[in-house]
C-alpha positions, 0 to 999 in steps of 0.5 A: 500500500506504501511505496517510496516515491521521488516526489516531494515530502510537502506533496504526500503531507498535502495528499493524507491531509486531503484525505483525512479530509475528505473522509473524516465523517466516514472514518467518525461513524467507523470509529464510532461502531466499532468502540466500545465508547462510541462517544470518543469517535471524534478523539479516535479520528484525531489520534489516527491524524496523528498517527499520519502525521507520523508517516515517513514524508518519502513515502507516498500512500497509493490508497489513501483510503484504504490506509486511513482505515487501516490506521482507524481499525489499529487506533480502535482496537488499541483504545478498545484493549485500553478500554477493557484493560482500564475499567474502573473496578470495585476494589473498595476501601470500605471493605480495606478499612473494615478489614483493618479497624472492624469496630470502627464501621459497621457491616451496614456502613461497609454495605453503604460505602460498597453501594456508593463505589457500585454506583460511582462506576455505573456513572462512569463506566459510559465516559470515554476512559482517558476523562474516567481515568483522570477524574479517579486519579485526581479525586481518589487517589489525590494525584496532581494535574502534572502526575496525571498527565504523567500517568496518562502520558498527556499533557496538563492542559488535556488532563484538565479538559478531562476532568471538566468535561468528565465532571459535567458529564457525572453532573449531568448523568446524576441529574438524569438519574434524579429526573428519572426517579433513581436514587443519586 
C-alpha cells in the first residue's frame, strides 16, 4: 500500500491531509461502531491524524483510503484493549478499612460505602476512559494535574479538559438519574 516515491515530502503531507479530509465523517461513524465508547469517535479520528502525521514524508500512500482505515481499525482496537484493560473496578476501601479497624464501621456502613463505589462506576463506566481515568486519579487517589498527565502520558492542559468535561458529564448523568426517579 506504501511505496517510496521521488516526489516531494510537502506533496504526500498535502495528499493524507486531503484525505483525512475528505473522509473524516466516514472514518467518525467507523470509529464510532466499532468502540466500545462510541462517544470518543471524534478523539479516535484525531489520534489516527496523528498517527499520519507520523508517516515517513518519502513515502507516498497509493490508497489513501484504504490506509486511513487501516490506521482507524489499529487506533480502535488499541483504545478498545485500553478500554477493557482500564475499567474502573470495585476494589473498595470500605471493605480495606473494615478489614483493618472492624469496630470502627459497621457491616451496614461497609454495605453503604460498597453501594456508593457500585454506583460511582455505573456513572462512569459510559465516559470515554482517558476523562474516567483522570477524574479517579485526581479525586481518589489525590494525584496532581502534572502526575496525571504523567500517568496518562498527556499533557496538563488535556488532563484538565478531562476532568471538566468528565465532571459535567457525572453532573449531568446524576441529574438524569434524579429526573428519572433513581436514587443519586
Amino acid at each position: 500500500m506504501r511505496q517510496s516515491h521521488p516526489k516531494p515530502s510537502s506533496y504526500a503531507r498535502q495528499r493524507l491531509d486531503a484525505a483525512f479530509a475528505e473522509y473524516r465523517p466516514g472514518l467518525q461513524r467507523f470509529l464510532q461502531s466499532r468502540s466500545q465508547v462510541p462517544q470518543t469517535a471524534a478523539d479516535l479520528a484525531q489520534e489516527v491524524y496523528l498517527r499520519i502525521l507520523r508517516f515517513p514524508p518519502h513515502e507516498v500512500v497509493e490508497q489513501p483510503q484504504a490506509y486511513l482505515y487501516r490506521i482507524a481499525a489499529n487506533v480502535v482496537h488499541d483504545f478498545n484493549l485500553r478500554a477493557r484493560s482500564s475499567l474502573v473496578t470495585c476494589d473498595s476501601r470500605a471493605v480495606e478499612d473494615f478489614a483493618k479497624h472492624p469496630a470502627d464501621l459497621s457491616r451496614d456502613e461497609v454495605v453503604d460505602r460498597i453501594a456508593d463505589q457500585q454506583e460511582l462506576e455505573r456513572l462512569l463506566a459510559p465516559l470515554p476512559p482517558a476523562w474516567r481515568a483522570a477524574l479517579v486519579l485526581r479525586h481518589r487517589e489525590g494525584f496532581s494535574y502534572e502526575e496525571i498527565a504523567q500517568r496518562l502520558q498527556t499533557t496538563v492542559e488535556a488532563v484538565k479538559k478531562y476532568l471538566v468535561r468528565g465532571q459535567a458529564r457525572l453532573k449531568y448523568l446524576r441529574q438524569e438519574r434524579l429526573r428519572q426517579g433513581s436514587p443519586p
